[in-house]
N, C-alpha and C positions, 0 to 999 in steps of 0.2 A: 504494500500500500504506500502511496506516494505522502509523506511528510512535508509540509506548509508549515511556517513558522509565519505568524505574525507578530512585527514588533510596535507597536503603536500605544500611545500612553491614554487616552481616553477609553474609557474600559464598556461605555456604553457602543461606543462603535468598533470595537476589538472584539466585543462578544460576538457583536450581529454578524462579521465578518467570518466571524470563524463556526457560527451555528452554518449560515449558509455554506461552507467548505465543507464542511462534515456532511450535511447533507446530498451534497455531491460524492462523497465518498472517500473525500480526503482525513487521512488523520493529520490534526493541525493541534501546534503549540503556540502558546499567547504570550507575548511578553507585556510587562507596561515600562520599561525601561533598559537603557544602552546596558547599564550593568549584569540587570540578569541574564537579557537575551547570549552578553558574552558568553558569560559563564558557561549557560549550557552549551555553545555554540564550540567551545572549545573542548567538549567532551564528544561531540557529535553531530555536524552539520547537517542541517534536513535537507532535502531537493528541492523546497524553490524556498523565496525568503519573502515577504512583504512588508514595507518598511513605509513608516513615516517622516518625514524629516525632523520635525522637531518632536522633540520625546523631554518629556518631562520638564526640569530647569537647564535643557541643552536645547539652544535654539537651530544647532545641524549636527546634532546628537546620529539624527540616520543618516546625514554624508558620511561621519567617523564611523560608523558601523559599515557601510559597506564598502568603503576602505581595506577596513579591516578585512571583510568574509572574501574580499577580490584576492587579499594577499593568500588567504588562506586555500582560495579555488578559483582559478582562472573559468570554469565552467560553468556553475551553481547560479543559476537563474535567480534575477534581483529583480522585483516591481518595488519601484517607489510610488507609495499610494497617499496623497497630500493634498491640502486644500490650498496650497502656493503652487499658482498657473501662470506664473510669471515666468521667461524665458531663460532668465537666469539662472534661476534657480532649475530649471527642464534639462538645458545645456549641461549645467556643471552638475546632476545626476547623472547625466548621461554619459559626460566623460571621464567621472571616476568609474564607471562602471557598471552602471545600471542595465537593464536590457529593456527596459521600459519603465516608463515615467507618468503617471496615471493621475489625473485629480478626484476630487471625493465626488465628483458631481457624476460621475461615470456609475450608468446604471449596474446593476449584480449581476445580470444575465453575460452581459459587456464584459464586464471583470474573469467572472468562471470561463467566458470565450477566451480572453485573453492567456490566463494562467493554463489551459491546457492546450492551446498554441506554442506556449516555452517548451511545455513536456512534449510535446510530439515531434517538437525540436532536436531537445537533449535524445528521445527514441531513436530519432533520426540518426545521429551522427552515430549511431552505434553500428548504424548499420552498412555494410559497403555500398558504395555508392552505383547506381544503376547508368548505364550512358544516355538513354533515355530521357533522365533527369539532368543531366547538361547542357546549360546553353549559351554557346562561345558566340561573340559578337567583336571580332577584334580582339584588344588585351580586355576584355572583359568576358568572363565566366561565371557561371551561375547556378548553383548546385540547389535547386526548389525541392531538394528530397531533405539537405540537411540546412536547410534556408542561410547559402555563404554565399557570400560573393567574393572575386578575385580579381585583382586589374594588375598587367603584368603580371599574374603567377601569383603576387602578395594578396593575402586579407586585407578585405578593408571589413573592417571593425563596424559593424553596423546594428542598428534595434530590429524589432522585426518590421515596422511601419514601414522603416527606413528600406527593408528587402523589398517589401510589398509594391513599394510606390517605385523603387528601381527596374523591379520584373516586369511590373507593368510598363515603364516606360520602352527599355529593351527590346522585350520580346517581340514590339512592331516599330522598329528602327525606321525614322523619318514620319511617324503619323505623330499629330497633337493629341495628346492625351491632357483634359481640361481637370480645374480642380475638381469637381464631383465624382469622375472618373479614377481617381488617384484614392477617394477618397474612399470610393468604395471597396476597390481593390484591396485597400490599407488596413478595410474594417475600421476606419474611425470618421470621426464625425465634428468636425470644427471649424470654425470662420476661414476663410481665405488666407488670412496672415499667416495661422499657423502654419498651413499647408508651404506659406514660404517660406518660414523658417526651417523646415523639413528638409526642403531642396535647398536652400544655403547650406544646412549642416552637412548635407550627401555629398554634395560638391568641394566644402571643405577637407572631408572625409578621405576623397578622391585624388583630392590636390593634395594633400601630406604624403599619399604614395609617390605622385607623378605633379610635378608641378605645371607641367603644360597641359592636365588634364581640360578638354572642355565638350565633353559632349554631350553635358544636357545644356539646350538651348531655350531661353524663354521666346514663348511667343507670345507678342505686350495684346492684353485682351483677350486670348482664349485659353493658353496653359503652360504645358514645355511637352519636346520632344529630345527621344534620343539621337545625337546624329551619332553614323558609321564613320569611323576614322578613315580617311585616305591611304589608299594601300603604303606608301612610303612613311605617312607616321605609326603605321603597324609594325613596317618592317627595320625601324628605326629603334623599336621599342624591342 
């Protein structure tokens, strides 16, 4: 049975979180604080974690904690689940390590879709990978069995949103693909902005590999697509 830890300090919304996991079939532990969650954590980490940022009298009490569980597992699937939907705070879960980044407004049904998308994840990568499920575009690779991607042969380091809205745009090289498009594909559901902030991070993402990366292209007023790289920056690369 798959183990959920929640660490979140409000104990009226830690319960509700964790009755509705069990009723799904998950065995789930509850923390209300950075300290105890350690503790147990360093006796045996569960398979996925959900965290809130501020916990207790720590105001990024859950950035320190999944710091921590990153150093301990490069693998071990992280939601931060929080009522700050502010960008900065999404960003910097995101790049200590989170694998998704979640506000409290986000219905239960949303949440349990989410959390067993990671697991089918982590399932995945256990398993060898099928050719079927690859799909090369250039220095770009795309493995939808174990949701990676590759540019140049390297990871890039991505959430799952961030695979979603990449696959989608790839997989038909040169068509527009608009924000409702992206968004359904992503399974999420947010204003326009977010959406660009999404593609600013991907592209960021992209660029730390290769710095001449550029092949998502905005198209102003209807979305972005993916362009194909010119055989010579292929064979450059």
């Amino acid at each position: 049975m798959k183990r959920i830890a929640i660490v979140e300090d409000e104990a009226a919304i830690r319960e509700n979180y964790a009755d509705v996991l069990r009723a799904q079939g998950y065995q789930v532990q509850t923390f209300a604080n950075r300290e105890s969650a350690t503790l147990a954590f360093q006796l045996k980490l569960p398979h996925l974690v959900i965290l809130d940022i501020g916990l207790a009298q720590e105001y990024d009490g859950g950035f320190v904690l999944c710091q921590w569980l990153r150093s301990q597992s490069s693998t071990l699937p992280i939601i931060f689940l929080t009522a700050r939907d502010n960008d900065v705070d999404t960003v910097s879960g995101l790049r200590i390590g989170a694998d998704d980044y979640l506000t409290k407004d986000i219905s239960l049904p949303h949440l349990t879709a989410r959390i067993a998308a990671l697991f089918r994840r982590e399932d995945a990568w256990q398993q060898p990978t099928q050719e079927d499920q690859l799909l090369t575009i250039g220095s770009l690779t795309i493995d939808s069995q174990k949701m990676l991607i590759r540019w140049n042969q390297l990871p890039v380091d991505i959430t799952i949103t961030e695979f979603w809205m990449i696959y989608t745009l790839a997989k038909q090289p040169g068509h527009v693909k608009n924000r409702q498009q992206l968004m359904q594909d992503a399974n999420i559901y947010v204003d326009d902005s977010t959406i660009t902030s999404h593609i600013k991070r991907i592209r960021k993402k992209f660029i730390q590999i290769d710095a001449a990366f550029d092949c998502i292209e905005t198209v102003y007023g209807m979305g972005y697509r993916w362009l194909q790289e010119s055989p010579s920056d292929t064979a450059a690369s």
